[in-house]
C-alpha positions as CSV (number, residue, x, y, z in Angstrom):
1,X,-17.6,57.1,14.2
2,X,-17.3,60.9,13.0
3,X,-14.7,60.7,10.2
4,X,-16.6,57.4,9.7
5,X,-19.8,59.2,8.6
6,X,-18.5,63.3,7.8
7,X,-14.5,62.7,7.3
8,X,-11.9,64.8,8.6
9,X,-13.7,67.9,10.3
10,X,-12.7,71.6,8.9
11,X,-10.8,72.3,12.3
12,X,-10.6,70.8,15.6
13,X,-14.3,72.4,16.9
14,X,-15.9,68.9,17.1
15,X,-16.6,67.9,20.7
16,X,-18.3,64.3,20.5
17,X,-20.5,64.3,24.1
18,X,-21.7,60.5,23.4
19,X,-21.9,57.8,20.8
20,X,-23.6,54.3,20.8
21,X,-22.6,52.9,17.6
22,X,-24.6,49.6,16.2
23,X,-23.6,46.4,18.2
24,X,-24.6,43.6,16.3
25,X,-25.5,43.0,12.4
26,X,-29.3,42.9,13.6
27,X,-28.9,46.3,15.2
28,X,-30.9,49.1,13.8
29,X,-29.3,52.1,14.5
30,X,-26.4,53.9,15.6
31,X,-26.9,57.5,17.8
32,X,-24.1,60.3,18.1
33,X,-24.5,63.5,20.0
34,X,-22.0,65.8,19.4
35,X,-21.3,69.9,19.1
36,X,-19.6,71.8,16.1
37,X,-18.6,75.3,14.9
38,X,-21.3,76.8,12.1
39,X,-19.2,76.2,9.2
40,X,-18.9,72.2,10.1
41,X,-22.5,71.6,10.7
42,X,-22.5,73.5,7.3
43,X,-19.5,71.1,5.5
44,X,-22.1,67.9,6.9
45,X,-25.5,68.7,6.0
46,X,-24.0,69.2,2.2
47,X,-23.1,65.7,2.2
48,X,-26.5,64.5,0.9
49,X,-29.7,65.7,-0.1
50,X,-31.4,65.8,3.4
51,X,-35.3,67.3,3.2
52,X,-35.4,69.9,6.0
53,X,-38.6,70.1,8.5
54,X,-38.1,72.8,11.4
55,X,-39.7,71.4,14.9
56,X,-41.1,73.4,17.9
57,X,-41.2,72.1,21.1
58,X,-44.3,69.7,20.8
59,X,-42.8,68.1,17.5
60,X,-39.6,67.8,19.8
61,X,-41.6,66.3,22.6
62,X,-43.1,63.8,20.6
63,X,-40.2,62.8,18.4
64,X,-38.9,60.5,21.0
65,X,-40.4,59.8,25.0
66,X,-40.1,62.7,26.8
67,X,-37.9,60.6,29.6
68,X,-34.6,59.1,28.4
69,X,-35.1,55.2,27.5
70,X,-35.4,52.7,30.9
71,X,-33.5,50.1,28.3
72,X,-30.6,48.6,29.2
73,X,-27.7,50.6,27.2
74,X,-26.4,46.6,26.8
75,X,-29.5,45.7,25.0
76,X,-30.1,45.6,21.3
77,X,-33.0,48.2,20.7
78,X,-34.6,50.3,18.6
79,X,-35.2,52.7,21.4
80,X,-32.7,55.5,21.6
81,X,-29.6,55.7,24.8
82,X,-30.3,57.1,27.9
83,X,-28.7,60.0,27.1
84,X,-30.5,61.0,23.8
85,X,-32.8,63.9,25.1
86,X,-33.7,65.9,22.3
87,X,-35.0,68.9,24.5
88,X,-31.3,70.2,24.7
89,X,-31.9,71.4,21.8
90,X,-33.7,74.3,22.9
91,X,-37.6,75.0,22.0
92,X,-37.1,74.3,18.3
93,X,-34.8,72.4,15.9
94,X,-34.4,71.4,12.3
95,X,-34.9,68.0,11.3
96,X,-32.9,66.8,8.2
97,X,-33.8,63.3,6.9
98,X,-31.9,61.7,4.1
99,X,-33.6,58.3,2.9
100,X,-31.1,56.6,0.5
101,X,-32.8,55.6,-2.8
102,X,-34.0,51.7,-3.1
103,X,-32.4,51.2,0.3
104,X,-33.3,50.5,3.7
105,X,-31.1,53.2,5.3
106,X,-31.7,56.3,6.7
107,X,-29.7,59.4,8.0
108,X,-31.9,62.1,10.2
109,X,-29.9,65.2,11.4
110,X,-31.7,67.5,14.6
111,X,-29.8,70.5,15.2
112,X,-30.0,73.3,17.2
113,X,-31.0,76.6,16.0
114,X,-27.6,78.5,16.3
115,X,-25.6,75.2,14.7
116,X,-23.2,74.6,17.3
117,X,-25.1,71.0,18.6
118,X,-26.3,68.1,17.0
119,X,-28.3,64.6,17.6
120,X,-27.7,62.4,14.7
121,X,-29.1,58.7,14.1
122,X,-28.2,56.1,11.1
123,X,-31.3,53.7,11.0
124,X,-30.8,50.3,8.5
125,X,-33.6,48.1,8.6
């Protein structure tokens, strides 16, 4: 799913923790949570135009439910996997969004502040 979205990394500092890619042609979204050297996190968010919006911990807290999802992880859903807990981020994050133009696709990046860990989420709709 990486090289699927970024390509080859730079070097071998990718560490994919977990993935959920889409599981059926009415699924909405695919989630990947994954850590990376500074200068890879650097090489993906020049990929496309994202818009940047920095998040403290209350923006965090109310991106998602506080509590990972109580879905079942074999259920189609637009609620995010159990294991998507944006609060290991730290305090704060930065948010990039990328909305492709005249489509119903998006790309939304939240990444800690030192670079090294990521939460990333393709939504089609």
């Amino acid at each position: 799913m990486y090289s699927g979205f970024f390509g080859n990394p730079l070097d071998s500092c990718v560490q994919i923790l977990n993935s959920r890619d889409t599981r059926a042609l009415d699924d909405c979204c695919m989630w990947l949570h994954f850590k990376v050297c500074p200068q890879e996190s650097k090489r993906i968010l020049s990929q496309v135009p994202y818009s940047l919006k920095p998040m403290g911990k209350k923006e965090i807290a109310m991106e998602f439910p506080e509590l990972p999802s109580s879905i079942d992880e074999d259920i189609i859903s637009t609620d995010p996997p159990k294991w998507w807990i944006l609060r290991q981020l730290g305090d704060s994050c930065l948010k990039y969004e990328y909305f492709r133009p005249n489509e119903d696709y998006a790309q939304v990046v939240y990444i800690s502040m030192d670079s090294s860990e990521i939460f990333y989420r393709v939504t089609t709709w």
